[in-house]
C-alpha positions as CSV (number, residue, x, y, z in Angstrom):
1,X,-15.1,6.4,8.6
2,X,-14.5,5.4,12.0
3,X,-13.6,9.2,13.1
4,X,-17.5,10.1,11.6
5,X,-19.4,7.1,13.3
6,X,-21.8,7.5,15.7
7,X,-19.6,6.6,18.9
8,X,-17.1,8.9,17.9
9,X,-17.1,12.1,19.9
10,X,-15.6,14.1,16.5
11,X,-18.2,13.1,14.3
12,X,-20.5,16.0,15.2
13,X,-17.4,18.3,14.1
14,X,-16.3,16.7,11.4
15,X,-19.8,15.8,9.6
16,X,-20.9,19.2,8.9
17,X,-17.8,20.1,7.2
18,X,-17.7,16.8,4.6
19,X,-21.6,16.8,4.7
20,X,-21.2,18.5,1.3
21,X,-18.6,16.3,-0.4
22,X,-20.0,14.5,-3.4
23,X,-18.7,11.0,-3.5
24,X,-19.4,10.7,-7.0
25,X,-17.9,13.5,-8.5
26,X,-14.5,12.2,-7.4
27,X,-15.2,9.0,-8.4
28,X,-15.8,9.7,-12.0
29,X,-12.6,11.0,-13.1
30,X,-10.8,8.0,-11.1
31,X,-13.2,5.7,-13.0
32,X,-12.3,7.6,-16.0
33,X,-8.6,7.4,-15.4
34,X,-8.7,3.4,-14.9
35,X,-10.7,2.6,-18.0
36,X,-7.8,4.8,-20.0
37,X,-5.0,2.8,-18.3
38,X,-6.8,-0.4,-18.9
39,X,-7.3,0.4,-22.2
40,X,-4.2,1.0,-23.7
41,X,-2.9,-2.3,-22.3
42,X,-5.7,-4.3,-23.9
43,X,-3.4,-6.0,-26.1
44,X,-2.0,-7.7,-23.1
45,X,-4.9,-8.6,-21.7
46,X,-6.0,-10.5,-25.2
47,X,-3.2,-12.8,-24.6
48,X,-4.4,-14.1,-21.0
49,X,-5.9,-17.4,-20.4
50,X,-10.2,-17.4,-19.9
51,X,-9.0,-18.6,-16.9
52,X,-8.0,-15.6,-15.5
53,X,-12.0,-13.6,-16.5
54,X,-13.4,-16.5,-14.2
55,X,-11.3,-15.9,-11.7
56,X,-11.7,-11.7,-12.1
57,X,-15.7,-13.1,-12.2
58,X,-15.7,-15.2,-9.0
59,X,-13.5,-12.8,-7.1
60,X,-16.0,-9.3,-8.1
61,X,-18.9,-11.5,-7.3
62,X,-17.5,-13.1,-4.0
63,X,-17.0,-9.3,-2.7
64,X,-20.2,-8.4,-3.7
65,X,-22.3,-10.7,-2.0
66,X,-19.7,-10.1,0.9
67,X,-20.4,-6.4,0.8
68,X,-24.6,-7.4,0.6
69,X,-24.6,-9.6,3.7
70,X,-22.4,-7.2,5.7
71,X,-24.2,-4.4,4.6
72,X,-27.6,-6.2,5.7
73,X,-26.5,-7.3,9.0
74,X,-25.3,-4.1,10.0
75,X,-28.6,-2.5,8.3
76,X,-30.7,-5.4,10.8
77,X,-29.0,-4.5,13.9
């Protein structure tokens, strides 16, 4: 990220060659892959506390809103 920001005097050589890299369509099968692996260990997760989906719930939403403000400041500026 850092090589490709604005400041960076290799971003105008390195942006046209990842320009046409689809986020997305790596992030599927990754997505895919982690549901499988979660999935066959869902016995396990039966046996946790609650305790541990508020914590999974607080933590998810904490980085969200992070992510929202950061992303807003920077998008202000």
């Amino acid at each position: 990220m850092l090589i490709t920001a604005d400041f960076s005097p290799a971003a105008q050589y390195i942006l046209p060659l990842v320009d046409g890299v689809d986020f997305l369509a790596h992030a599927t099968p990754i997505l895919a892959y982690i549901g499988l692996a979660l999935g066959k260990d869902m016995p396990q997760f039966r046996k946790l506390s609650w305790r541990v989906f508020i914590a999974a719930f607080v933590t998810y939403t904490a980085t969200f809103l992070s992510a929202a403000a950061i992303a807003q400041v920077v998008l202000l500026s």
